[in-house]
N, C-alpha and C positions, 0 to 999 in steps of 0.2 A: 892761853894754856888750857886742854882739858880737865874738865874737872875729875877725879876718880871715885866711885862707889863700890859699893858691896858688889859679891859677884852675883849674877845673874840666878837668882833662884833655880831648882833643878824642875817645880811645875812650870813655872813660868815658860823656862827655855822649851820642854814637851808642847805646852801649848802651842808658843809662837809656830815651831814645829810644823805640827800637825795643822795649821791654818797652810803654811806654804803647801804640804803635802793635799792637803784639799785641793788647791789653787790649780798646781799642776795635773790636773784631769780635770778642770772647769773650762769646756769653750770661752767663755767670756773673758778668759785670760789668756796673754798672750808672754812665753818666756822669751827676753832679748838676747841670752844668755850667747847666742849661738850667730848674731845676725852681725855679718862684719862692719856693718855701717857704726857697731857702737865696740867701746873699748870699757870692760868691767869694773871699778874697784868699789865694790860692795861695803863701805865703811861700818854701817852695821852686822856685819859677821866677820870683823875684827874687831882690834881693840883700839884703832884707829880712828875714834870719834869722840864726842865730847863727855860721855860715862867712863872712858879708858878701857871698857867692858864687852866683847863679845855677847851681843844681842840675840843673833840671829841662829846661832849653834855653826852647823858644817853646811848650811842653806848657800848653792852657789850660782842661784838663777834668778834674774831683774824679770819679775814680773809687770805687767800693765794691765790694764781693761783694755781688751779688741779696738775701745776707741779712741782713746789716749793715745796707743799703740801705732795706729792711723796717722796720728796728727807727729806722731814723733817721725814716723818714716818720712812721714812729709816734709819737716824740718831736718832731718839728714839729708834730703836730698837739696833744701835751701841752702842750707850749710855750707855744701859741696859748692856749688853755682857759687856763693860770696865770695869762697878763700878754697881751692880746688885742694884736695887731702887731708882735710883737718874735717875731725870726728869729732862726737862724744863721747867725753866721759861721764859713765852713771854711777853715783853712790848710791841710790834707793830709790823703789819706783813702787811698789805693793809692799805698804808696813802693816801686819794685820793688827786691828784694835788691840791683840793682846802684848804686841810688843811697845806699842803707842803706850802702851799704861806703863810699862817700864820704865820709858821715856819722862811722863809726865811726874811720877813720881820721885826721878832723879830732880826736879829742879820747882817743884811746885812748891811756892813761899821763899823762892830767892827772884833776885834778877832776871836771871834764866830764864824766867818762865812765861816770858811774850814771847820767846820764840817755839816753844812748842805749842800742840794744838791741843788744848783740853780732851783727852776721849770720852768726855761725856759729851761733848759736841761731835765727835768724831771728826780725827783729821784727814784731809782729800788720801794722803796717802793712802790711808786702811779704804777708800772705795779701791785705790788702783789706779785713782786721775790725776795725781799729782807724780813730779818726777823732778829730784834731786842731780844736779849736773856740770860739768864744767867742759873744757875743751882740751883735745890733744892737737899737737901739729903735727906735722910730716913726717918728724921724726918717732911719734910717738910720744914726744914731751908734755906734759900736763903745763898746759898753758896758763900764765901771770895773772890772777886776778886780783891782785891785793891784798889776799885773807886766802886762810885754809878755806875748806868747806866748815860748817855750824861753827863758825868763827861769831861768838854771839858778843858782839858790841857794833858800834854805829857805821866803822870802818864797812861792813860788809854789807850795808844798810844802802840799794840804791837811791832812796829817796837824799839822800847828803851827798852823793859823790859829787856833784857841783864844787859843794864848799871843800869836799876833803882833797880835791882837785887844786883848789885856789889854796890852801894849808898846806898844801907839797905832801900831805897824808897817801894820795895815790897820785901815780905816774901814768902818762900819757897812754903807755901803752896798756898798761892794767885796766882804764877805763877804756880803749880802742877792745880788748881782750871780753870785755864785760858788754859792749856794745856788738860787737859781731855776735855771741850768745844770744842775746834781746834779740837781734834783729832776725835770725833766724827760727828761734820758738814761736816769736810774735807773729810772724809773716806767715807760719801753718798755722795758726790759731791758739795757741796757749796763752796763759794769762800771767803775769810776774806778781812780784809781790812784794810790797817797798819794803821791806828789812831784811828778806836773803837775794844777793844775785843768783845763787844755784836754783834755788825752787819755779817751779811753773804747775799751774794749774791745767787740766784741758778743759775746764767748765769753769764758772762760777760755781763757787757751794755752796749758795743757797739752790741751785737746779741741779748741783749733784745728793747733796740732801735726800732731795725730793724724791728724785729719778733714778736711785741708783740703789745698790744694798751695798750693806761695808763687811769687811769680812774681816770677824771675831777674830 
């Protein structure tokens, strides 16, 4: 169950704002918004995520870095090639630092809070290299993976689905659902991450760190 909070302050929301409004006139970003290979549902600019809260304001475009970007069309076209008409779907791809802090705020000092990324570390999202995801089929159905998306307990936790397999917790197909995903990100080069099936890196972040600037 989502948790709920306060609503989204009115600087707060300006900022996250004005960071997308930057983005979109920056070469080094790339908006998905528009490219048929991907199917939208933005969960941070509704109330459809784990605050119950509208993050992101009236923000209706999945941004990327140019090379994250790269590797995603690359795995659309894997995708395609594994299971012929079965897309993605994107929750978030460019979260700027300032909405990361909204984020981190809702759940810093409970449970919660492995699964977000400290923004004093900066999390891959606010560079632009990380991307939140799941699958539709043919018909456009958002495809079986055992858990919502920020479904935060273990169930969603690739590194268990062995045992939650043998515990009849997930079903054949939500792990076949969760494996054509992997196999597609990983085979253009993204990187997974043992506690969400949706997330993918296109770098490690210790060389996105480095090599990259994050956007406030």
């Amino acid at each position: 169950m989502f948790m709920l909070s306060a609503a989204v302050s009115e600087r707060d929301r300006r900022a996250i704002q004005e960071s997308f409004r930057s983005v979109s006139t920056d070469p080094r970003f790339v908006d998905l918004s528009n490219d048929p290979d991907f199917v939208l549902d933005l969960r941070y600019a509704c109330d459809d995520n784990f605050m119950g809260k509208n993050v992101y304001g009236d923000v209706t475009s999945c941004f990327l870095h140019k090379e994250a970007a790269v590797l995603l069309r690359a795995a659309a076209a894997r995708l395609d090639s594994l299971r012929k008409g079965v897309r993605f779907l994107l929750f978030d791809g460019l979260r700027p630092g300032s909405a990361q802090n909204v984020l981190w705020a809702h759940v810093v000092g409970t449970p919660e809070q492995k699964y977000v990324a400290d923004p004093a570390k900066g999390s891959i999202h606010s560079y632009g290299l990380a991307v939140d995801l799941s699958l539709v089929d043919t018909d456009g159905n958002e495809m079986d993976m055992g858990t919502i998306f920020d479904h935060f307990d273990e169930l969603a936790e690739p590194r268990h689905e062995d045992a939650l397999f043998k515990a009849g917790r997930l079903t054949q197909e939500q792990i076949d659902n969760r494996h054509l995903l992997r196999q597609a990100m990983l085979d253009s080069g993204f990187r997974m991450i043992p506690h969400e099936w949706w997330h993918f890196d296109a770098f490690p972040p210790d060389e996105v760190r480095k090599n990259f600037q994050i956007v406030p």
